[in-house]
N, CA, C and O atoms as a printed pandas DataFrame, in Angstrom:
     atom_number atom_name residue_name chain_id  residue_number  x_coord  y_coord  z_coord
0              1         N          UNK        A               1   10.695   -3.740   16.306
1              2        CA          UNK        A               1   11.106   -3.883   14.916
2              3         C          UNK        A               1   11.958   -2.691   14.533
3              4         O          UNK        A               1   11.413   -1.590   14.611
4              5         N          UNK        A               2   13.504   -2.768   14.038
5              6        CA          UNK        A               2   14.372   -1.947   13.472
6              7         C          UNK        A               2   12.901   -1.001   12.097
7              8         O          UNK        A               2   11.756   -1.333   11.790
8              9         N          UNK        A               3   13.693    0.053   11.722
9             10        CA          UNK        A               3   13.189    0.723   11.055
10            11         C          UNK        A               3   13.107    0.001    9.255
11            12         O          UNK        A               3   12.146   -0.008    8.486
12            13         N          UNK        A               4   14.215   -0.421    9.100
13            14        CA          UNK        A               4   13.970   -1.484    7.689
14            15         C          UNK        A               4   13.938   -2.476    7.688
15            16         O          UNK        A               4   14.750   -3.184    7.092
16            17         N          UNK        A               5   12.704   -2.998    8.554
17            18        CA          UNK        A               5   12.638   -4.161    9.129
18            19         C          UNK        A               5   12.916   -5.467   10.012
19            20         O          UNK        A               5   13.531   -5.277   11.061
20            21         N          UNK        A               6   12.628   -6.436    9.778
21            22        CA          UNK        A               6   12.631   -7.481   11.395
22            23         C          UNK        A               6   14.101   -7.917   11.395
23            24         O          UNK        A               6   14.465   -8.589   10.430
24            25         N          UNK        A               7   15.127   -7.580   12.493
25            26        CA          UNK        A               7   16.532   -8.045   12.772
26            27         C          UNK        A               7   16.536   -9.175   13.436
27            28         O          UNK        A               7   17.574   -9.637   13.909
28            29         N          UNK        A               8   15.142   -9.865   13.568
29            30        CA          UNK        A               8   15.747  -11.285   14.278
30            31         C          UNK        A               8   14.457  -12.415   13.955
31            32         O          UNK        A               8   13.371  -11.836   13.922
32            33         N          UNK        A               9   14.394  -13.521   13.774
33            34        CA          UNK        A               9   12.991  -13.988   13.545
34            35         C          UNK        A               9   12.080  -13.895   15.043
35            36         O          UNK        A               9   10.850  -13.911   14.981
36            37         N          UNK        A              10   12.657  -13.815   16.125
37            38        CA          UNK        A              10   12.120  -13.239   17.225
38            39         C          UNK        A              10   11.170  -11.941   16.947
39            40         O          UNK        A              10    9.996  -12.090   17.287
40            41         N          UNK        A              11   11.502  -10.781   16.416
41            42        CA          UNK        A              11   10.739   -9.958   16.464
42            43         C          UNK        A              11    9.716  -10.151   14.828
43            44         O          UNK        A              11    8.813   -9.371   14.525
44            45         N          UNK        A              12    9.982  -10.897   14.297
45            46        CA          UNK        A              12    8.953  -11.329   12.934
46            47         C          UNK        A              12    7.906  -12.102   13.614
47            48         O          UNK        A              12    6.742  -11.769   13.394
48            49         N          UNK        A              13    8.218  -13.406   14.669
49            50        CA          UNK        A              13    7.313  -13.624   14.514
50            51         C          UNK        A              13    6.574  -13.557   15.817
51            52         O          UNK        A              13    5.805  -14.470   16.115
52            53         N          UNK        A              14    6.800  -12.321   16.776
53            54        CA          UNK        A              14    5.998  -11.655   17.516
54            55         C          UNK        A              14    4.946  -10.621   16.401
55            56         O          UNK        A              14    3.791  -10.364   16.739
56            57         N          UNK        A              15    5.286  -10.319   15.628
57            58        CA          UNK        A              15    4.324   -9.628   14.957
58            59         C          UNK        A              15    3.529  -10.446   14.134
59            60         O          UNK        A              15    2.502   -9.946   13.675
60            61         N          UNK        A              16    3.845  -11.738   13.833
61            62        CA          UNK        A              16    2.895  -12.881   13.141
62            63         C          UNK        A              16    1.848  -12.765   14.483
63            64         O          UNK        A              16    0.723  -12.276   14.584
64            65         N          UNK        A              17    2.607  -13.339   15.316
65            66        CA          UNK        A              17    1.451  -14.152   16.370
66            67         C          UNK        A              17    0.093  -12.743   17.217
67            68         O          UNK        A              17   -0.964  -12.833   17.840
68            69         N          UNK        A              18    0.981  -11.608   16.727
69            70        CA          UNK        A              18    0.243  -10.313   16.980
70            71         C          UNK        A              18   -1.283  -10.115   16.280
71            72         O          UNK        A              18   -2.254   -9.564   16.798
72            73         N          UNK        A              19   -1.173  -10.892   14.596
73            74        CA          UNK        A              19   -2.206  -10.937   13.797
74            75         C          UNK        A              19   -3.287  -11.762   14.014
75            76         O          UNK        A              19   -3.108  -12.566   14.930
76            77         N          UNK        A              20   -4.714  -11.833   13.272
77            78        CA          UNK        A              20   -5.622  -12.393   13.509
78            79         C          UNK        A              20   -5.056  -13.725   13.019
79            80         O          UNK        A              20   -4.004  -13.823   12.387
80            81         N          UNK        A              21   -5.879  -14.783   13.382
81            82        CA          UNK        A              21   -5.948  -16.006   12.878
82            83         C          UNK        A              21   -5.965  -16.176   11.025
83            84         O          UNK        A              21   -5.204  -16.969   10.470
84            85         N          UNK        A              22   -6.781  -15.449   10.380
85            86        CA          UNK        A              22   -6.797  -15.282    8.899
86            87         C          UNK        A              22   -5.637  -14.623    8.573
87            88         O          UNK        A              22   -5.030  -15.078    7.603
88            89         N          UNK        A              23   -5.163  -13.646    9.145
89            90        CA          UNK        A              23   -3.764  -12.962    8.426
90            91         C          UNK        A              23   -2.697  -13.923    8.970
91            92         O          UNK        A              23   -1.709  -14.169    8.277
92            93         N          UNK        A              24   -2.860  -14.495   10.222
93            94        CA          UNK        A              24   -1.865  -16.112   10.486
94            95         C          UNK        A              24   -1.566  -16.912    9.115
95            96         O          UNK        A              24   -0.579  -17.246    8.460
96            97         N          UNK        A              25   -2.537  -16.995    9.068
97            98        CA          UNK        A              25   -2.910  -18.129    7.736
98            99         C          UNK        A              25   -2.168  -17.299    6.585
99           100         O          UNK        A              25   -1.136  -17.861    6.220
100          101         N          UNK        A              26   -2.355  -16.495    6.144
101          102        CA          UNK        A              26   -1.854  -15.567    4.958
102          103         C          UNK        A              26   -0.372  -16.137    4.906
103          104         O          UNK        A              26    0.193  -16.800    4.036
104          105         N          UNK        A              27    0.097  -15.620    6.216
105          106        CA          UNK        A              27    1.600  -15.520    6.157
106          107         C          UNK        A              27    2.329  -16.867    5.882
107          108         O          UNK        A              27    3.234  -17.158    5.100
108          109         N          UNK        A              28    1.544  -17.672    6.896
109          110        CA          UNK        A              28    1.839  -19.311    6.792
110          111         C          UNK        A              28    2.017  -19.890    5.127
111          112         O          UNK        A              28    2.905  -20.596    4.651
112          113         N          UNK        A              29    0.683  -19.229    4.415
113          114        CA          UNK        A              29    0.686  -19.663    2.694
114          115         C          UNK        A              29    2.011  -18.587    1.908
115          116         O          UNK        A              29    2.554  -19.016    0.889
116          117         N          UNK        A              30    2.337  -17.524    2.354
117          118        CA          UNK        A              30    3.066  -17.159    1.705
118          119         C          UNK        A              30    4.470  -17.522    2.190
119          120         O          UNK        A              30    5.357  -17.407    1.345
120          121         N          UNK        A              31    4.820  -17.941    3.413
121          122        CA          UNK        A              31    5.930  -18.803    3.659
122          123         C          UNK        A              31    6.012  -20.239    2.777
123          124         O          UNK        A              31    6.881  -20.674    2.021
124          125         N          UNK        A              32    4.758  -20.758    3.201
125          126        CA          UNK        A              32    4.755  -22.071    1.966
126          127         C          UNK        A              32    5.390  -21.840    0.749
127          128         O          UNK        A              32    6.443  -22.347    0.363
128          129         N          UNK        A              33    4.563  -20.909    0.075
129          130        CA          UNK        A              33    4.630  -21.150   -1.530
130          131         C          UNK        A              33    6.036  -20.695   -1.614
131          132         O          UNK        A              33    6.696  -21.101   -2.571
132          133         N          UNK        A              34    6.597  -19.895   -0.733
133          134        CA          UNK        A              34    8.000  -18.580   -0.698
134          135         C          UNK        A              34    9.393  -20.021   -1.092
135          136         O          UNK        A              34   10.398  -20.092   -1.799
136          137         N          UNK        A              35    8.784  -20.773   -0.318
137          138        CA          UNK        A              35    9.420  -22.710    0.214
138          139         C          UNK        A              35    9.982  -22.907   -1.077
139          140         O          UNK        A              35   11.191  -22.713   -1.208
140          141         N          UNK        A              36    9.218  -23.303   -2.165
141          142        CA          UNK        A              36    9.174  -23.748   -3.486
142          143         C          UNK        A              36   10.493  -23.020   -4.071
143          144         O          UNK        A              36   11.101  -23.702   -4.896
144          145         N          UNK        A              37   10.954  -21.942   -3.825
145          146        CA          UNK        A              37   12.204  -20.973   -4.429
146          147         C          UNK        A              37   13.471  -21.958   -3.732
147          148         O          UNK        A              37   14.458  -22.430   -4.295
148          149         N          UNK        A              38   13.150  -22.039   -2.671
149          150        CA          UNK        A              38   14.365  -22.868   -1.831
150          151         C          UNK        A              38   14.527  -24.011   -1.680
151          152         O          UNK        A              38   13.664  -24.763   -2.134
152          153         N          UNK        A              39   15.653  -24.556   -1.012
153          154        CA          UNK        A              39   15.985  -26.533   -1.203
154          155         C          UNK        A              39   15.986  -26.370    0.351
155          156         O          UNK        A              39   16.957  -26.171    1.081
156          157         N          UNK        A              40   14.588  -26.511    0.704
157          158        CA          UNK        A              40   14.357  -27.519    1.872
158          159         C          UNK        A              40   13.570  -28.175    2.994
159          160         O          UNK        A              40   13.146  -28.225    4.149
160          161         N          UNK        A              41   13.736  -28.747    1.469
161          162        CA          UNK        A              41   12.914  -30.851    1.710
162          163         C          UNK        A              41   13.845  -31.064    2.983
163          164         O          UNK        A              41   13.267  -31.048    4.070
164          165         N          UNK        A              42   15.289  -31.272    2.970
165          166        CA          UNK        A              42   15.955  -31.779    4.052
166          167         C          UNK        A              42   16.311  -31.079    5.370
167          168         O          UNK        A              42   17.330  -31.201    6.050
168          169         N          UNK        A              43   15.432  -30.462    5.529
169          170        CA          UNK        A              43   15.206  -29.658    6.656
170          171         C          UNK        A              43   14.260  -30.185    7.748
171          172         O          UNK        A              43   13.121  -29.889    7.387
172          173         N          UNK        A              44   14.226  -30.865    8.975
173          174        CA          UNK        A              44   13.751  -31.069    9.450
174          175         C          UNK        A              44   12.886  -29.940    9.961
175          176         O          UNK        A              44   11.658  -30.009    9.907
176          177         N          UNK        A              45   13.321  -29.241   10.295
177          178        CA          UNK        A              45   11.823  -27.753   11.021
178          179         C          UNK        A              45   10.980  -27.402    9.722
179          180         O          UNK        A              45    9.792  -27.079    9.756
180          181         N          UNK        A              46   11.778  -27.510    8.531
181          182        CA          UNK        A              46   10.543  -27.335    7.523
182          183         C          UNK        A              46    9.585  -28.528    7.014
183          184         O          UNK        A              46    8.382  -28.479    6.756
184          185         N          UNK        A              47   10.346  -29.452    6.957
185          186        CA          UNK        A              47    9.399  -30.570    6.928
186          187         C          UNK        A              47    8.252  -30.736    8.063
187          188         O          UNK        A              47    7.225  -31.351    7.774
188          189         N          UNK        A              48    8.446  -30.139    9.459
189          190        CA          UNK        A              48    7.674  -30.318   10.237
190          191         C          UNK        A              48    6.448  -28.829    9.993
191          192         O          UNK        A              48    5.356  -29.036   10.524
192          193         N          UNK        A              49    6.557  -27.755    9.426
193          194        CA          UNK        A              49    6.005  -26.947    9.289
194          195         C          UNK        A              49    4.988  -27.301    8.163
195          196         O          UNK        A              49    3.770  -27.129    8.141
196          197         N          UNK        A              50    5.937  -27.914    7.112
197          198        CA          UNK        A              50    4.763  -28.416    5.927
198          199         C          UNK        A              50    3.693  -29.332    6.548
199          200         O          UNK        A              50    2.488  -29.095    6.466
200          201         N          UNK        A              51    4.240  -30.422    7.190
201          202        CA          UNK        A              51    3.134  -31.281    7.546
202          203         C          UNK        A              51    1.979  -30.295    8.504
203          204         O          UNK        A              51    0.811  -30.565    8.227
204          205         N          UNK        A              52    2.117  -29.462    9.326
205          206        CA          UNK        A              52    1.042  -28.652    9.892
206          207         C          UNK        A              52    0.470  -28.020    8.873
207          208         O          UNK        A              52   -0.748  -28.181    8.791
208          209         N          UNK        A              53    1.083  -27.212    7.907
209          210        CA          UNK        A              53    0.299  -26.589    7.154
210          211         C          UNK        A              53   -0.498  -27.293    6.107
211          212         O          UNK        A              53   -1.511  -26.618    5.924
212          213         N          UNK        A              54   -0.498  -27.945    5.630
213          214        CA          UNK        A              54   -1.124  -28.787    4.918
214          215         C          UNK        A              54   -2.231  -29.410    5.394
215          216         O          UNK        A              54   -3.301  -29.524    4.796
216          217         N          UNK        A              55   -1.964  -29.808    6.467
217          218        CA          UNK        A              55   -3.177  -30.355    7.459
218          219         C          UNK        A              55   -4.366  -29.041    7.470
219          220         O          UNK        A              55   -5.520  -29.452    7.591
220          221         N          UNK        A              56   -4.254  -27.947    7.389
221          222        CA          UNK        A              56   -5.287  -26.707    7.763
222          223         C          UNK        A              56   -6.177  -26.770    6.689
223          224         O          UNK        A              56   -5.432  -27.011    5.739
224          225         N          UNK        A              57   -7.228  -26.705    6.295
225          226        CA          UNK        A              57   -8.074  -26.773    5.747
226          227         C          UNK        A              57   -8.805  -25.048    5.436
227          228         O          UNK        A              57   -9.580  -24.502    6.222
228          229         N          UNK        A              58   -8.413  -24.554    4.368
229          230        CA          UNK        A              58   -8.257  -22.555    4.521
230          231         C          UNK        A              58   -9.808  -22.454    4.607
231          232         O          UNK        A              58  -10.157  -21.471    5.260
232          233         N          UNK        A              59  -10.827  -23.207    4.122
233          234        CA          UNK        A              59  -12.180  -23.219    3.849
234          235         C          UNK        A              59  -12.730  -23.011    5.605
235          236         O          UNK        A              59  -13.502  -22.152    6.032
236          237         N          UNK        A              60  -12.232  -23.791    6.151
237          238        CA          UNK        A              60  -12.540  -23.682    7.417
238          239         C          UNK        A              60  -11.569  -23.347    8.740
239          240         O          UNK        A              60  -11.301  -24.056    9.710
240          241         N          UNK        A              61  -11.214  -22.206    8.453
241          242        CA          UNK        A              61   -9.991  -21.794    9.296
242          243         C          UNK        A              61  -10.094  -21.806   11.414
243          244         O          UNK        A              61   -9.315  -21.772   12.366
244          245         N          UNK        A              62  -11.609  -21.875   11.152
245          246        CA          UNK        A              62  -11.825  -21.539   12.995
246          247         C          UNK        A              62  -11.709  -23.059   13.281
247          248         O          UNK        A              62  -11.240  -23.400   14.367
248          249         N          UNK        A              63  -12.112  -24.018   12.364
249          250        CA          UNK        A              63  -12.121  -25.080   12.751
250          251         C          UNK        A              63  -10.514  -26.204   12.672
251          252         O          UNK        A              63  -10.372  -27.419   12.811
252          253         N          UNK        A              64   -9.781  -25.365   12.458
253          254        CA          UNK        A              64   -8.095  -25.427   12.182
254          255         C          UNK        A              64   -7.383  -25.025   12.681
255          256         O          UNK        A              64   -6.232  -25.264   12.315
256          257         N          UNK        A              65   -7.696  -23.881   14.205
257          258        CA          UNK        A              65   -6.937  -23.385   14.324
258          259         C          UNK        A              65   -6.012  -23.971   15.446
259          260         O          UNK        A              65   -5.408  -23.088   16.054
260          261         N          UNK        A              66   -5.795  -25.058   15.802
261          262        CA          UNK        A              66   -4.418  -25.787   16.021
262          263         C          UNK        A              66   -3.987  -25.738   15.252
263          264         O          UNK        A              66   -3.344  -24.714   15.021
264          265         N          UNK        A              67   -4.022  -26.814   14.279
265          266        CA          UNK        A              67   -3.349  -26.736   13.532
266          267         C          UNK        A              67   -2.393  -25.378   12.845
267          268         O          UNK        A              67   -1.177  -25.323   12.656
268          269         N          UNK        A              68   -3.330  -24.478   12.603
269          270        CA          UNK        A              68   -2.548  -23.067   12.264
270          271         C          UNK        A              68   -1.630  -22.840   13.164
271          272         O          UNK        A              68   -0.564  -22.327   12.825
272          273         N          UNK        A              69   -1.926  -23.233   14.657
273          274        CA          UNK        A              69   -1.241  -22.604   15.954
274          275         C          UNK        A              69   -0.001  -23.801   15.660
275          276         O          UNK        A              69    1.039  -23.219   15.352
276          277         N          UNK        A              70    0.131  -25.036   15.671
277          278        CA          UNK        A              70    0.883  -25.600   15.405
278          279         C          UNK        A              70    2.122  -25.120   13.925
279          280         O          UNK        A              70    3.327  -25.316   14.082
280          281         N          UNK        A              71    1.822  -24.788   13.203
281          282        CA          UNK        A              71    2.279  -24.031   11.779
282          283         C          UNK        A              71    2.602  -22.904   12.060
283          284         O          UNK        A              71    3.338  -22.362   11.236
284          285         N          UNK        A              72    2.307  -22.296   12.989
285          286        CA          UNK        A              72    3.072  -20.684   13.451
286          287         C          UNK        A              72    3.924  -21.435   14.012
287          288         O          UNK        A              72    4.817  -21.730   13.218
288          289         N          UNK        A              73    4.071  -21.926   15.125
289          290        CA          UNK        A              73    5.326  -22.290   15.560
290          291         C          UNK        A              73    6.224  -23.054   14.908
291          292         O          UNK        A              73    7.317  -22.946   15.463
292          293         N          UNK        A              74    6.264  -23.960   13.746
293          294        CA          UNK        A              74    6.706  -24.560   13.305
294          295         C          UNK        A              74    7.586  -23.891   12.408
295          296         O          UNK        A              74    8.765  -24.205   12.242
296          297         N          UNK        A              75    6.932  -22.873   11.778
297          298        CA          UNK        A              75    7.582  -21.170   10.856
298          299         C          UNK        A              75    8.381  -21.323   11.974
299          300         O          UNK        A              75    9.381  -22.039   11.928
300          301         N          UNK        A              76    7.976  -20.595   13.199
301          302        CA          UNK        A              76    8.922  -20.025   14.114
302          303         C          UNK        A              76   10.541  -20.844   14.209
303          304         O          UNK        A              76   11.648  -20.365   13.966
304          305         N          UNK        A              77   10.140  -22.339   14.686
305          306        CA          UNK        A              77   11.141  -22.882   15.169
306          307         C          UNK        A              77   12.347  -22.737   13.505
307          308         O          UNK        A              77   13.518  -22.374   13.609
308          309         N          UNK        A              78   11.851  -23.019   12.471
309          310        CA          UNK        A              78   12.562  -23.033   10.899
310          311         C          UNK        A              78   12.809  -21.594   10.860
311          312         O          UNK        A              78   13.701  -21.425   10.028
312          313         N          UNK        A              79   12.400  -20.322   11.427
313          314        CA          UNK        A              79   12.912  -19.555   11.051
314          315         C          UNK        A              79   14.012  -18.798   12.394
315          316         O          UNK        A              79   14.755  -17.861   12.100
316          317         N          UNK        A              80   13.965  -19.307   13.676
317          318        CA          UNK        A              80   15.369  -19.275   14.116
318          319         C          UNK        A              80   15.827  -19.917   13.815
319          320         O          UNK        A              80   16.921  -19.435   13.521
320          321         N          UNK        A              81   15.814  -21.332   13.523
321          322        CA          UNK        A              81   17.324  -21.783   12.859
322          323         C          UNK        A              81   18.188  -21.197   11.765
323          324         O          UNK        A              81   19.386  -21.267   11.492
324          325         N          UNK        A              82   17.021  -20.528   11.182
325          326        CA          UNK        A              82   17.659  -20.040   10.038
326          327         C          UNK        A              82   18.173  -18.563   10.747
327          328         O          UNK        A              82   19.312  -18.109   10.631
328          329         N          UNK        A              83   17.401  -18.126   11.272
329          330        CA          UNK        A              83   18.461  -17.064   11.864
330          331         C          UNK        A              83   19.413  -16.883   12.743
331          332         O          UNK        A              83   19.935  -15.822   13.087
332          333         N          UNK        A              84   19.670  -18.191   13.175
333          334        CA          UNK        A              84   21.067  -18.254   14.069
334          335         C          UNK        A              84   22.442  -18.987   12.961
335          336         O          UNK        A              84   23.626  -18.654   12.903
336          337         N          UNK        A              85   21.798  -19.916   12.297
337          338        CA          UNK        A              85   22.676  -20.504   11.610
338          339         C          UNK        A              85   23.292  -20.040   10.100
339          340         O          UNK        A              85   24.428  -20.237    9.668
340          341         N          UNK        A              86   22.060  -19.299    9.395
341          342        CA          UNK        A              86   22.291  -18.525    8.325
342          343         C          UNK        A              86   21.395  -17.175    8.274
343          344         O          UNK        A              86   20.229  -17.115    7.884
344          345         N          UNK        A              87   22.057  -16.286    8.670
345          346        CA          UNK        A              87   21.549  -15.201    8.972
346          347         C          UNK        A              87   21.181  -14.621    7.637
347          348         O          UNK        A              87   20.006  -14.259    7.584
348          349         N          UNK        A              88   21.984  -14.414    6.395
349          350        CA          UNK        A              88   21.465  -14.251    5.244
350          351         C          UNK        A              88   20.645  -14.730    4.155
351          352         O          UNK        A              88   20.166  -14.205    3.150
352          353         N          UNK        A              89   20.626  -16.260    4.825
353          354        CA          UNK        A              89   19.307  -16.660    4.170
354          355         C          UNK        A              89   17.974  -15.937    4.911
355          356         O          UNK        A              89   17.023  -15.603    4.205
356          357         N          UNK        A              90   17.953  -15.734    6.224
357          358        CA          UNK        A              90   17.141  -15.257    6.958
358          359         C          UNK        A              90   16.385  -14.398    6.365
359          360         O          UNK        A              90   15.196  -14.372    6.048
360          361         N          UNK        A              91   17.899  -13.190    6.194
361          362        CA          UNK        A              91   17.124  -11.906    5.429
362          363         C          UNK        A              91   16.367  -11.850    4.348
363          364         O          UNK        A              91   15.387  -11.139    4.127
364          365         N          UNK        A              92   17.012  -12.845    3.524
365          366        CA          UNK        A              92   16.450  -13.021    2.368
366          367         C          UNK        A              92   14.682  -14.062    2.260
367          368         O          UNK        A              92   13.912  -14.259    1.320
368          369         N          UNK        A              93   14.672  -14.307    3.090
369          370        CA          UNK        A              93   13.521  -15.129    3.406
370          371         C          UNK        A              93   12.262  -13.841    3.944
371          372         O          UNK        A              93   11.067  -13.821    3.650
372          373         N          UNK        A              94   12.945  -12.974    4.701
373          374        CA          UNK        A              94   12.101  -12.430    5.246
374          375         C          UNK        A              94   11.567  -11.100    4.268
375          376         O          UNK        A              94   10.512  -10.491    4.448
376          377         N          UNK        A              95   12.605  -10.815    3.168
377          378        CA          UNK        A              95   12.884   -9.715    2.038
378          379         C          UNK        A              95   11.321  -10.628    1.549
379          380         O          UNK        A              95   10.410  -10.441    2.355
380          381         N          UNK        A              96   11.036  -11.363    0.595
381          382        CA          UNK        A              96   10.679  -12.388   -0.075
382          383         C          UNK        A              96    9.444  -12.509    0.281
383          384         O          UNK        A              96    8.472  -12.577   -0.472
384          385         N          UNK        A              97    9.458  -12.542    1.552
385          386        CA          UNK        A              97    7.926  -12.793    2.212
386          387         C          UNK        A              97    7.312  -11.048    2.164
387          388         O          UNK        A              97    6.353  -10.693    1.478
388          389         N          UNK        A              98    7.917  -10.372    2.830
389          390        CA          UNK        A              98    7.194   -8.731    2.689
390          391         C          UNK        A              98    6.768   -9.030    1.482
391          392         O          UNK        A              98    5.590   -9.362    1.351
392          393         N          UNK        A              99    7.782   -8.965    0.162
393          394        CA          UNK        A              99    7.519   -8.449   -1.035
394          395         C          UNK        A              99    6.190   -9.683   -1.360
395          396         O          UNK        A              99    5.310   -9.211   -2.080
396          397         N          UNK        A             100    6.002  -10.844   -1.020
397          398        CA          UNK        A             100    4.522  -11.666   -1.466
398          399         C          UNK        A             100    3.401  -11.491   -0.735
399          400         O          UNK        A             100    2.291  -11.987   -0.926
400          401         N          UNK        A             101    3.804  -10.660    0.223
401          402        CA          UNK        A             101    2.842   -9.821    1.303
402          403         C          UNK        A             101    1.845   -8.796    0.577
403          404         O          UNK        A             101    0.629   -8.607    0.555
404          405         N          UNK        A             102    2.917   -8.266    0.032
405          406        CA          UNK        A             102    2.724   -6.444   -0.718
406          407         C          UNK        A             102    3.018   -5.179    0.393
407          408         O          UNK        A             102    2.400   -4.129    0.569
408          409         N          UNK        A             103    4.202   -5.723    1.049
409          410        CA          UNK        A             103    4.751   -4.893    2.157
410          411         C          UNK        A             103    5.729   -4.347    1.869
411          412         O          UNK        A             103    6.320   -3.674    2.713
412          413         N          UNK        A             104    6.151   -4.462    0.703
413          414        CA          UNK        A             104    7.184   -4.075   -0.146
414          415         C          UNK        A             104    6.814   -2.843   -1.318
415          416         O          UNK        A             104    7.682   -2.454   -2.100
């Protein structure tokens, strides 16, 4: 990781998949809700990320955790696209998420 943070969603979400299963989950809900600021419904990698996440049940996270494991990657795959194809939405996605983190 650069010093002011992640330069590629490669190294973001080696440090997701670095975290426990509950801080998995964290990030996954604050990518969700982060969703709601942005237009995209017509996104196929995000549409496929919502449907995993939604499926997880937070009450019972050990008993979810495909599903979660499915929803990390699903972040993953939506957030290289976004970082090969729009690199400044990237940043700004990833700005957005620290700051609903409290990493900011």
């Amino acid at each position: 990781m650069a010093k002011n943070g992640f330069q590629t969603s490669g190294e973001l979400m080696e440090a997701v998949r670095a975290l426990d299963y509950k801080a998995q989950y964290k990030v996954c809900e604050a990518f969700y809700n982060l969703s709601k600021d942005f237009d995209w419904s017509d996104r196929m990698m995000f549409q496929r990320f919502e449907e995993s996440f939604t499926m997880i049940d937070a009450e019972n996270l050990e008993e979810h955790f495909v599903e979660l494991h499915w929803a990390v990657n699903d972040m993953d795959n939506f957030l290289y696209e976004t970082d090969v194809y729009s690199p400044e939405e990237f940043y700004k996605v990833v700005r957005e998420m620290k700051r609903s983190l409290g990493l900011m």
